[in-house]
N, C-alpha and C positions, 0 to 999 in steps of 0.2 A: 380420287382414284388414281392409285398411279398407271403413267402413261409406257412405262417399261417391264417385260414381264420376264421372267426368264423360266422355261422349262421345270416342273416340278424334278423330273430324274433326274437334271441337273445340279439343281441344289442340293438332292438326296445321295449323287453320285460327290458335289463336294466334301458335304458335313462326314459322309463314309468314309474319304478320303484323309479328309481332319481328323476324322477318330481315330483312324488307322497310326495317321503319322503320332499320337498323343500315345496312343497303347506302345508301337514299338519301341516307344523312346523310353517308358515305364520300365520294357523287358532286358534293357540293357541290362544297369543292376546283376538282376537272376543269372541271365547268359554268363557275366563277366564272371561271377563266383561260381558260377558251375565248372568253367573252363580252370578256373585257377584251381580250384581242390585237385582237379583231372589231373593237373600239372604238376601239384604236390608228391601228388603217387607216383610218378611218371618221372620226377626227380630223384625219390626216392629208388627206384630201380635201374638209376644212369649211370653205368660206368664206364672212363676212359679205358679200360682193361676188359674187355667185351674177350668171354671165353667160347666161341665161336666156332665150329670143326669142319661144320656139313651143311649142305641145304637141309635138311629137316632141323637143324638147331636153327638157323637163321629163321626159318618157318613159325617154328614152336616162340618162339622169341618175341618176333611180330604181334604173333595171333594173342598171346598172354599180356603184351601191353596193350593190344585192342582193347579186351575186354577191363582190364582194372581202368583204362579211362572210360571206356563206353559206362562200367558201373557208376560213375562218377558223375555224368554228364546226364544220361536218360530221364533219369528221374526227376531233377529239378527242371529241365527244359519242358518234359513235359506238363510238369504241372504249371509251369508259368504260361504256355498256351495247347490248355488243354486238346483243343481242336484242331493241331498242326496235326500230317502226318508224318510218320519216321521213314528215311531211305535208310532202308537195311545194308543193302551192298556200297562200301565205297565207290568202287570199282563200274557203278553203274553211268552211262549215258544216256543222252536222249531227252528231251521233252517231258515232263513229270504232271499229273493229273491236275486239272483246278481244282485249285484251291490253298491252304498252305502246309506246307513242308519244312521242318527241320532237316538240313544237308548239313551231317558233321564228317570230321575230318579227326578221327580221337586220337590220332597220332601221325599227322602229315609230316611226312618224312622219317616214317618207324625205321626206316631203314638206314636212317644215319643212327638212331638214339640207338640200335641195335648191337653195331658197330663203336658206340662210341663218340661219337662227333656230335659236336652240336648242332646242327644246321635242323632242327624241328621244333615243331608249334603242337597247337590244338585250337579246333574251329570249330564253329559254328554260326551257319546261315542259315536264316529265317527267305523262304523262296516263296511268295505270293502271284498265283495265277502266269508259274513260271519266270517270273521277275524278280532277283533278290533284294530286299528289301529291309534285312539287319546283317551285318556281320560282325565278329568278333573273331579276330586272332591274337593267340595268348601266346609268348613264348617265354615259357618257365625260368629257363637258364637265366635269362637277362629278367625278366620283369616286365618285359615290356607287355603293353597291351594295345593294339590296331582297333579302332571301332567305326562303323561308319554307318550310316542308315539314306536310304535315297529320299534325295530332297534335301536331306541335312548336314550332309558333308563328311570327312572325314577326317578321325582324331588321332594320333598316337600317346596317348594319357591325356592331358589336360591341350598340346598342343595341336593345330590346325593343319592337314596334310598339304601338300601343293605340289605338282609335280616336277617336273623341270623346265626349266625357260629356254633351253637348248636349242637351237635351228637347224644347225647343220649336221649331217648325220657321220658324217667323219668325226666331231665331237663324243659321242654317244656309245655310253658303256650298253649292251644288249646283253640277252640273254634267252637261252632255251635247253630244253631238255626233255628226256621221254617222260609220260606218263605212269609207266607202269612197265614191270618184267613184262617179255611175250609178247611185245607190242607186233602186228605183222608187217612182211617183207616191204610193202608199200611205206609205212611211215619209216623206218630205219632210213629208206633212200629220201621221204622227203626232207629226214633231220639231216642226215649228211649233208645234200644237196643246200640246203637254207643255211648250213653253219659256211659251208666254202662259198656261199655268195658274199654274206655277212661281214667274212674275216677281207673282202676286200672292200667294204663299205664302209666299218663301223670302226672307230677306237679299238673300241678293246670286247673281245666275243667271251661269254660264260657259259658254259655247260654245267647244270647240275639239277639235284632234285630238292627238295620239293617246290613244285610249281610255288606254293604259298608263301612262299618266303621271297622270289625272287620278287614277284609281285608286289606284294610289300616295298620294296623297295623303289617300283617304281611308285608307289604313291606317295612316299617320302622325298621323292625329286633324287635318289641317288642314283639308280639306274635310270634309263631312258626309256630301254624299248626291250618285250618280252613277246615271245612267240611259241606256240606249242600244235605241235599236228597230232590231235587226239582230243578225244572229249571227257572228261572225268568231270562229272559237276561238282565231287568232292574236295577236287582239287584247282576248281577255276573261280566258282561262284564269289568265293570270300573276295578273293582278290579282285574281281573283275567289279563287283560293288567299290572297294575301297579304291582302286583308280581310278572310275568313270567319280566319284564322290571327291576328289583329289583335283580333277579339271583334265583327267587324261581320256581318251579316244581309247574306246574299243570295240572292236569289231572282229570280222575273221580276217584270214591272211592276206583276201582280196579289197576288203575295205567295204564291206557290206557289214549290216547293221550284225553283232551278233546276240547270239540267241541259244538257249540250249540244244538247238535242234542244229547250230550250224557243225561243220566237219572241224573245224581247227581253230586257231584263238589268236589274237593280236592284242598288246596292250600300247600305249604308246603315250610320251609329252607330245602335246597335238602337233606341234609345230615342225614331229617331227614325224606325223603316221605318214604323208604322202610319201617321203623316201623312205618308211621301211616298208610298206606295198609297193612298191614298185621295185624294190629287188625279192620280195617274197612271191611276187607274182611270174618272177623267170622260175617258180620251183613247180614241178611237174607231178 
């Protein structure tokens, strides 16, 4: 008889945990050819010569590459896990029910590809009992594909992510920008307020959208350090798996764990999150 026993729920909470990590790594595959078809469409409607006049064309423009990627995407994702659920609004914050969730993003950054400019992807995160726990970001233009799963690290194609070995924060390319048009009067002053700390901190300071991309970069080790005052889970989750899965620290602006429930987002090379919370922490 052996003399060491370990809790039944324990080992039922491991072998769950085993199968979990065996099934997501299954669903890459799916995910990744969903996202590229997205992509193909989405190429197909890209021009450097964006005929552009008014806010409702720039509107109408958005909401139509919404839908040809979201047509693209829905359908295979769902069936690869039948029992996730869908977040309908990009645009939504906050804390998502137990259990799991598809968070896509069917054209982060519409608003470059609208325009003309390259600077967008297409995502999709698998979010488990509010913890992301697949991502996948595609970006058409190049070919590139970001993948990461927790626990198992993060890939850009066949290659292994890492983030920056960087120490000093005057070193340190950063980066931030808003969430979304309409943002209110509060976050404008905290982005202002956090870019004029920053531009006396950091190397070299970036403003731009979409959140997904910059992130990206920091799991690649090219960027260092990224910061956002807003919550979009459509726009943070992919990224914030792919650097914490990369060896980077994330947290919010004050250095607390985060969470979807927290106010604001930090990503950071570890070595380098204590000085950018401590100039994020003079911002009001």
């Amino acid at each position: 008889m052996s003399t060491h026993s370990e809790p039944m729920t324990d080992r039922a909470t491991r072998r769950d945990r085993s199968a979990g990590h065996e099934e997501d790594e299954s669903l890459l595959p799916a995910v990744v050819a969903a996202l590229s078809a997205a992509g193909e469409r989405l190429v197909g409607r890209f021009s450097t010569e964006p005929r552009l006049e008014s806010r409702e064309d720039v509107l109408a423009a958005v909401r139509e590459r919404d839908a040809v990627s979201l047509d693209a995407i829905r359908e295979p994702l769902s069936r690869a896990r039948p029992g996730a659920g869908w977040v309908e609004d990009e645009f939504a914050c906050g804390p998502l029910p137990e259990g799991e969730w598809w968070v896509t993003d069917t054209v982060e950054g519409n608003i470059n590809h609208v325009h003309g400019m390259a600077d967008w992807c297409v995502t999709a995160t698998l979010v488990r009992d509010n913890e992301p726990v697949l991502a996948v970001v595609h970006l058409p233009l190049s070919g590139e594909t970001y993948t990461a799963r927790k626990g198992a690290g993060a890939t850009l194609g066949n290659r292994r992510l890492r983030v920056s070995a960087k120490a000093a924060l005057d070193a340190a390319y950063v980066g931030t920008g808003q969430a979304k048009p309409g943002e209110d009067e509060q976050t404008y002053r905290r982005i202002g307020q956090s870019v004029t700390a920053m531009l006396g901190s950091a190397l070299v300071l970036r403003v731009s959208v979409p959140a997904t991309l910059l992130l990206v970069q920091v799991a690649a080790g090219r960027m260092d350090v990224f910061w956002q005052y807003s919550q979009l889970r459509s726009g943070l989750v992919a990224g914030a798996l792919l650097v914490a899965e990369a060896g980077g620290a994330v947290t919010d602006t004050r250095g607390n764990r985060w969470s979807l429930a927290s106010d604001d987002f930090l990503a950071a090379a570890p070595r380098l999150h204590a000085g950018a919370v401590a100039v994020l922490s003079t911002v009001r």
